[in-house]
C-alpha positions as CSV (number, residue, x, y, z in Angstrom):
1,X,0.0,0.0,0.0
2,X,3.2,2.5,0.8
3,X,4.3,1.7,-2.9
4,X,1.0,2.8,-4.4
5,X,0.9,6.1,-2.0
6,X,4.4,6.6,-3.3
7,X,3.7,6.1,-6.5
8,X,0.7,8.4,-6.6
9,X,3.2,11.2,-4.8
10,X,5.6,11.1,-7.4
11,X,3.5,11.2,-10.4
12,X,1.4,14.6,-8.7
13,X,5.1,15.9,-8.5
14,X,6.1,14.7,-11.5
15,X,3.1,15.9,-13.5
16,X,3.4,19.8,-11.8
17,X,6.5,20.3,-13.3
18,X,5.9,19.1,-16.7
19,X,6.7,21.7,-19.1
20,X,3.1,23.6,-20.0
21,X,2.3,24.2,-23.8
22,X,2.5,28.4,-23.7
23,X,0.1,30.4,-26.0
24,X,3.1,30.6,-28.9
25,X,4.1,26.9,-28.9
26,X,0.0,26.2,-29.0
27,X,-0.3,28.3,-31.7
28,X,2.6,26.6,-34.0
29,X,1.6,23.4,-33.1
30,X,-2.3,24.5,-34.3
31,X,-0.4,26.3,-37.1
32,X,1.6,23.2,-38.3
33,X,-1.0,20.7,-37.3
34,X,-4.1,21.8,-39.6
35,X,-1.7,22.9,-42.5
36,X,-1.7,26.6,-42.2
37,X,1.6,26.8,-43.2
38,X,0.4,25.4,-46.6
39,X,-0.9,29.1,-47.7
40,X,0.2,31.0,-45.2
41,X,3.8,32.6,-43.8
42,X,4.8,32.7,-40.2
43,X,8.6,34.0,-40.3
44,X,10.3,32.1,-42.2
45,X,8.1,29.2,-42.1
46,X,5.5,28.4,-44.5
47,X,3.7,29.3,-48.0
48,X,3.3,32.2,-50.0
49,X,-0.2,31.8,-51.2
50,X,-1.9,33.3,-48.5
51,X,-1.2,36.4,-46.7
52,X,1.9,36.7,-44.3
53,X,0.8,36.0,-40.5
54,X,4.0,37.1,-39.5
55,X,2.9,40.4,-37.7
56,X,-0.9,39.4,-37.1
57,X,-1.1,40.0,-33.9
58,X,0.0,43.9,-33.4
59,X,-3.0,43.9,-36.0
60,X,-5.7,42.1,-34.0
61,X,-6.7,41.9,-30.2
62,X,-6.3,38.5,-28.5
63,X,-10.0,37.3,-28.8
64,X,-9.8,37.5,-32.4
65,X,-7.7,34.4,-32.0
66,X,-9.8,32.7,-30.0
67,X,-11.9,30.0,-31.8
C-alpha cells in the first residue's frame, strides 16, 4: 500500500513540473497541425499563397484568435 501512495506522490510531482504548452508553442503546433503553413507565412516558415501571419497580432486583439 506505501508503494501505491508513493507512486501516486511522485506522479502529482512529477506531472506539476511538466513543461506547459504556452500560447506561442499552442499556436505553431495548431499552425503546423491543420496545415496553415500550406498558404500562409509565419517567419520564415510556410507558404506564399496566403497572406503573411507574421505580424498578425500587433493587428488584431487576442479574442480575435480565440476559436
Amino acid at each position: 500500500m506505501n508503494a501505491i501512495k508513493f507512486i501516486l506522490i511522485l506522479f502529482v510531482f512529477i506531472s506539476g513540473c511538466a513543461k506547459k504548452m504556452t500560447k506561442s508553442s499552442e499556436g505553431k503546433a495548431h499552425f503546423l497541425g491543420y496545415g496553415c503553413n500550406t498558404c500562409h507565412k509565419v517567419g520564415e516558415v510556410g507558404g506564399i499563397l496566403g497572406p503573411d501571419l507574421t505580424t498578425i497580432g500587433f493587428r488584431k486583439k487576442e479574442e480575435w484568435f480565440d476559436c
